[in-house]
matplotlib code that plots the C-alpha trace (Angstrom):
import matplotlib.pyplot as plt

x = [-21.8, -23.4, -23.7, -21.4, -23.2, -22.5, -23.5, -26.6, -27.0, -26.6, -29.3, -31.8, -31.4, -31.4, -34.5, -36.0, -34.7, -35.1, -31.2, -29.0, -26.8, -23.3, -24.7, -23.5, -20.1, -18.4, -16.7, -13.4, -11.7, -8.6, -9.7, -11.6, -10.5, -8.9, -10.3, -12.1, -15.0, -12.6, -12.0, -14.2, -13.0, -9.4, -11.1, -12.9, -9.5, -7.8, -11.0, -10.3, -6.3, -7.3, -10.4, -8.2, -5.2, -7.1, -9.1, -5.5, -4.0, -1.3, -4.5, -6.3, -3.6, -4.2, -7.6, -9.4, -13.0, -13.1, -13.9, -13.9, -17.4, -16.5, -14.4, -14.3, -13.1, -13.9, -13.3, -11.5, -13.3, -14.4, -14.0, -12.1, -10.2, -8.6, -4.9, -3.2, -0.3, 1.7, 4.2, 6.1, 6.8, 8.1, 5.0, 3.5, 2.7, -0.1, -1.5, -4.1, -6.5, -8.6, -11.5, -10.5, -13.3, -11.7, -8.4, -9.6, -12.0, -9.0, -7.0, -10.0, -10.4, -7.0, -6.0, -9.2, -10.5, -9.6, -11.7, -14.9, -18.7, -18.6, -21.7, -20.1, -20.4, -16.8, -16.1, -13.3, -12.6, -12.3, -9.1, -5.9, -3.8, -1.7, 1.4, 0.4, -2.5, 0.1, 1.7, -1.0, -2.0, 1.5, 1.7, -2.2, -0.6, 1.8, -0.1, -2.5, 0.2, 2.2, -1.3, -2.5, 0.9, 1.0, -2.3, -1.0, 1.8, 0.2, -2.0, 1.4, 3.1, -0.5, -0.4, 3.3, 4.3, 8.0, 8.3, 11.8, 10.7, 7.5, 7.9, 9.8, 7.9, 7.2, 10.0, 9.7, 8.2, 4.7, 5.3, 2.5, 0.6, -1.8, -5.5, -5.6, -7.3, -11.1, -10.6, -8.0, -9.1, -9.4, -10.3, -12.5, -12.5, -15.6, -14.9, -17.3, -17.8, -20.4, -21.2, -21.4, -23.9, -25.5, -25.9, -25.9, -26.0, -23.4, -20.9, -19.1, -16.2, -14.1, -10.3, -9.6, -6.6, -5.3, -3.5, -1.2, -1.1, 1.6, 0.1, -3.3, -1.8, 0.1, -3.5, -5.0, -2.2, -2.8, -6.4, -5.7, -6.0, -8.8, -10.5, -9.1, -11.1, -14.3, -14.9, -18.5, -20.5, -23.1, -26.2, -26.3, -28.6, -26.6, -24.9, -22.2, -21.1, -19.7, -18.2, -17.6, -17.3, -15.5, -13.5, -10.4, -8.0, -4.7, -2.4, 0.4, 2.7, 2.1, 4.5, 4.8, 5.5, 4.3, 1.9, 4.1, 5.1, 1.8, 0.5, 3.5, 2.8, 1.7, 0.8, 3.8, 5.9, 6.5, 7.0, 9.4, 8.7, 9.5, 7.2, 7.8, 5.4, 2.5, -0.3, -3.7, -6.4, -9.9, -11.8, -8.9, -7.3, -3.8, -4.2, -1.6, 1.5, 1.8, 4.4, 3.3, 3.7, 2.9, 0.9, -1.0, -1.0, -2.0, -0.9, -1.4, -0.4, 0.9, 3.0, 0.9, 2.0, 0.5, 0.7, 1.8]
y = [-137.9, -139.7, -138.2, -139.0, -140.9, -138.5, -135.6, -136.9, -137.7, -134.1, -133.3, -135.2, -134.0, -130.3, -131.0, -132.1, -129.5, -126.6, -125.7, -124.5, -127.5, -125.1, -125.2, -129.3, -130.4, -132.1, -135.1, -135.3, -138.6, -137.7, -136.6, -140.0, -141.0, -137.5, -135.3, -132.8, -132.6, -131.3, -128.4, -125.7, -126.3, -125.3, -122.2, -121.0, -120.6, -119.0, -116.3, -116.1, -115.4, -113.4, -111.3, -110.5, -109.3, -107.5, -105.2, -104.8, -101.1, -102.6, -104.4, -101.0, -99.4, -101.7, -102.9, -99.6, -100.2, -103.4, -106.1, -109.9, -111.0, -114.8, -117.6, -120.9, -123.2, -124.0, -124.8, -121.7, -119.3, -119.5, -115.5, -113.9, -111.0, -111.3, -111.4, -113.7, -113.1, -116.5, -116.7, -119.7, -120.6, -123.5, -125.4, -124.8, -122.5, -119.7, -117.7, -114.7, -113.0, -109.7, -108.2, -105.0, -103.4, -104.5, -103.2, -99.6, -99.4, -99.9, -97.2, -94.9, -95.1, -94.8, -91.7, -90.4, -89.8, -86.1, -84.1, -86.4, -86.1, -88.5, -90.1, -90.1, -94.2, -96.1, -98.8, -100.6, -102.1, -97.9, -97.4, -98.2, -100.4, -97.9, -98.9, -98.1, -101.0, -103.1, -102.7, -102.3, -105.9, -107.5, -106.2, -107.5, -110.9, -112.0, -110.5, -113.4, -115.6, -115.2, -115.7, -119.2, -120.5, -119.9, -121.5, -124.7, -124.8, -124.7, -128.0, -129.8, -129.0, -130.3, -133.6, -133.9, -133.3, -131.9, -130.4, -127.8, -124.3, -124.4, -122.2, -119.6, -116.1, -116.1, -114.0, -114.4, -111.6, -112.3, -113.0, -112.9, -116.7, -118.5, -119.3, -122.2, -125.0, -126.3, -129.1, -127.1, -125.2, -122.0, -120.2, -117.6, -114.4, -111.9, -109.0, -106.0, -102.7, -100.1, -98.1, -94.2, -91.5, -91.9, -95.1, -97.0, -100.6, -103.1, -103.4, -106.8, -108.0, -110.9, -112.1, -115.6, -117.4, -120.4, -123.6, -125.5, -129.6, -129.2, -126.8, -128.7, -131.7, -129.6, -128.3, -131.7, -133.6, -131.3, -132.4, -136.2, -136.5, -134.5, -136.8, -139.7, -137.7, -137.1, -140.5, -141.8, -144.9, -145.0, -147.0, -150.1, -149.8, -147.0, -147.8, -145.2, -146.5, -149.6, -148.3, -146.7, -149.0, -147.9, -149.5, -148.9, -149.9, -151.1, -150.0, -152.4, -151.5, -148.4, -147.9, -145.0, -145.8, -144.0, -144.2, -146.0, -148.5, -149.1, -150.0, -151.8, -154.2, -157.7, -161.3, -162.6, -159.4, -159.1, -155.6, -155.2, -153.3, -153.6, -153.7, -151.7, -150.3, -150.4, -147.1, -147.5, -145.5, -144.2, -143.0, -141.9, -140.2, -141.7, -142.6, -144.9, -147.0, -150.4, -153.1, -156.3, -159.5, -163.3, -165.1, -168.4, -168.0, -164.9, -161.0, -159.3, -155.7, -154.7, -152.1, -149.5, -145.9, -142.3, -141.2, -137.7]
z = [27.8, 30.6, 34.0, 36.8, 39.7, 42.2, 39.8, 39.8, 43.4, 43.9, 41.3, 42.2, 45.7, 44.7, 42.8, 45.7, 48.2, 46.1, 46.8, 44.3, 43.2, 44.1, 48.0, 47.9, 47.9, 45.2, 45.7, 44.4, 44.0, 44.7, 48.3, 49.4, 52.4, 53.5, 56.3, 53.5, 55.9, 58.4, 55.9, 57.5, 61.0, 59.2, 58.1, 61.1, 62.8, 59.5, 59.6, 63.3, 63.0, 60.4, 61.6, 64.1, 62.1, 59.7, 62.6, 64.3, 64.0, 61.4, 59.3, 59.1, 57.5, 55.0, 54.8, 55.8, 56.8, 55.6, 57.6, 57.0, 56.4, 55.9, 55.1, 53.0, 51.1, 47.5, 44.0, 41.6, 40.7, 37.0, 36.5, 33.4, 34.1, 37.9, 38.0, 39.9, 42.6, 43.6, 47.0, 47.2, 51.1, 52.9, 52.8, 49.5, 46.9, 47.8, 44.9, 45.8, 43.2, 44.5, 42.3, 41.1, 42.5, 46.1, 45.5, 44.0, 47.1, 49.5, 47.6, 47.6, 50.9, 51.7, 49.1, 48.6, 44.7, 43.2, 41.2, 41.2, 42.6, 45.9, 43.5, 40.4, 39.6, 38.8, 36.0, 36.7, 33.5, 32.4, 34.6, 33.9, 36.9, 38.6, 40.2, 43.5, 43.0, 41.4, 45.1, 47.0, 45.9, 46.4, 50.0, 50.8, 48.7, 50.8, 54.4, 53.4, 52.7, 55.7, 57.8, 55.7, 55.9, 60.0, 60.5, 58.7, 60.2, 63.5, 62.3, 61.1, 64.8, 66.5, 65.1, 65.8, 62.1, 61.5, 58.0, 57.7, 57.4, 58.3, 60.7, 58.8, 57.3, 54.0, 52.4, 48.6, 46.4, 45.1, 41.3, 38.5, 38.4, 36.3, 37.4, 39.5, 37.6, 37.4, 39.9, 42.4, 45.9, 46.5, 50.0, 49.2, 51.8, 51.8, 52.8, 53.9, 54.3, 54.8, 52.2, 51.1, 52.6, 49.2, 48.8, 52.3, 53.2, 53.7, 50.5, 49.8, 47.9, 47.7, 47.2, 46.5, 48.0, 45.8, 47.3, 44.7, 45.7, 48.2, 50.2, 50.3, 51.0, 54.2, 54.9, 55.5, 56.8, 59.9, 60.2, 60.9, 64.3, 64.4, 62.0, 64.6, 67.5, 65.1, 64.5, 65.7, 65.9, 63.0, 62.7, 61.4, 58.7, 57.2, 54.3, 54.8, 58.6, 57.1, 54.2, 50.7, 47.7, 45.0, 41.9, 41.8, 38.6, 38.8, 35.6, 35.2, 32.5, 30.0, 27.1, 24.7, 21.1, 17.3, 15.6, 12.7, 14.9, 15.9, 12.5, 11.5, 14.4, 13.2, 15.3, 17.0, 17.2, 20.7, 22.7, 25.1, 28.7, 31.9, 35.4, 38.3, 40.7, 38.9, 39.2, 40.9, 39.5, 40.8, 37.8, 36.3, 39.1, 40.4, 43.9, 44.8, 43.5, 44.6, 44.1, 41.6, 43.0, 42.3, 44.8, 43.5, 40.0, 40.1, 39.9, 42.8, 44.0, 47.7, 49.1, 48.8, 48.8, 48.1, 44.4, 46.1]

ax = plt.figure().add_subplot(projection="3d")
ax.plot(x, y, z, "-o")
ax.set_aspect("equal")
plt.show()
């Protein structure tokens, strides 16, 4: 299978860097022309809200000694074994995974461990999911929840962005959810703590915070006009300052039919379909719909509008 262009852009330039090729960002192209690179600003303010939140005397009743450690975006984890917790609010759909590890340490620390050594070593795969983590991770579910959905709301009502319900609480019960997909974003939240008299140091763990495409599309929708007030003046003999080509296809008509059908066809038959809008396509990805129109002789698409 030949390499993607951009795949091996980021390569070549971690072969030359000595980086890892996970510390460069992967361009999706679904996302060109959206404010991703306004992402992190987004997440500095959802690790301050929540910094805050979590050191708070109602966060420590929760959270223990942990303390958040850091704060970003990026693409789902690729780990077997986490469960997933969705909460549907007004502005999206927020699913949260925690490493069992995470969630055993809170209770721990919390409850304390009966009839073991302080040393004696813990596997979680060995114990069985108690229904006080079960709850435990459904009240630390929709905490998160309730915080990402405030901080994007806050971003919609900045740019002047009215959406119904986006101010109200999340009030739904976090349900069981499938692993966000490959391509989808997570926020991943490190958390840390200090370790046991035994064995000091600094301890970290993580929780993952899935955002389905409506909640995303919330997320970046309130980074517009700061995109608008980012905007600089490039040099001219930079190829990016004037602009990004890419190809973009335009799918006119597409028709399902069997595979009897198809074999039965013969020269002259003709197939009947209708045009609409017709589906404009960036290496596969649907970007936009467009309306099909006739101008000299020739097809031409306008009215543009987002696939979303």
């Amino acid at each position: 299978m030949p390499m993607n262009p951009i795949d091996r852009s980021r390569k070549d330039q971690a072969g030359h860097s000595g980086k890892n090729l996970a510390d460069y960002q992967v361009l999706d192209p679904s996302l060109l022309g959206r404010p991703v690179h306004l992402l992190p600003k987004f997440a500095r303010r959802f690790a301050d809200a929540l910094g805050t939140t979590m050191a708070g005397p109602g966060g420590r009743r929760y959270w223990g000694a942990w303390r958040l450690a850091g704060l970003a975006f990026e693409r789902a984890p690729d780990e077997e074994g986490l469960r997933w917790l969705a909460v549907a609010g007004p502005l999206g759909t927020a699913a949260v995974a925690f490493e069992r590890s995470l969630l055993l340490g809170l209770l721990e620390g919390r409850y304390g461990r009966k009839n073991a050594a302080p040393s004696a070593p813990r596997d979680p795969s060995l114990e069985r999911v108690t229904a006080t983590e079960e709850r435990l991770a459904a009240t630390l579910t929709t905490q998160l929840a309730e915080q990402l959905h405030a901080r994007v709301a806050e971003g919609l009502a900045a740019v002047g962005v009215e959406v119904p319900g986006a101010d109200a609480a999340v009030v739904e019960a976090p349900g069981p959810a499938s692993a966000p997909g490959k391509a989808g974003w997570v926020i991943r939240v490190t958390l840390s703590t200090q370790g046991p008299k035994d064995s000091p140091g600094e301890q970290q763990s993580h929780c993952w915070i899935g955002l389905d495409q409506e909640l995303m599309s919330h997320v970046l929708q309130g980074l517009k006009e700061e995109r608008s007030n980012v905007r600089t003046t490039r040099a001219g003999n930079d190829g990016m300052s004037t602009g990004l080509f890419v190809k973009l296809n335009g799918r006119l008509v597409s028709k399902k039919t069997t595979l009897g059908a198809l074999f039965e066809l013969k020269v002259g038959d003709i197939i009947p379909v209708s045009v609409g809008r017709a589906d404009v396509l960036l290496d596969e990805s649907r970007l936009f719909t467009a309306a099909v129109a006739e101008h000299k002789g020739k097809l031409c698409l306008t009215s543009f509008e987002d696939a979303e």
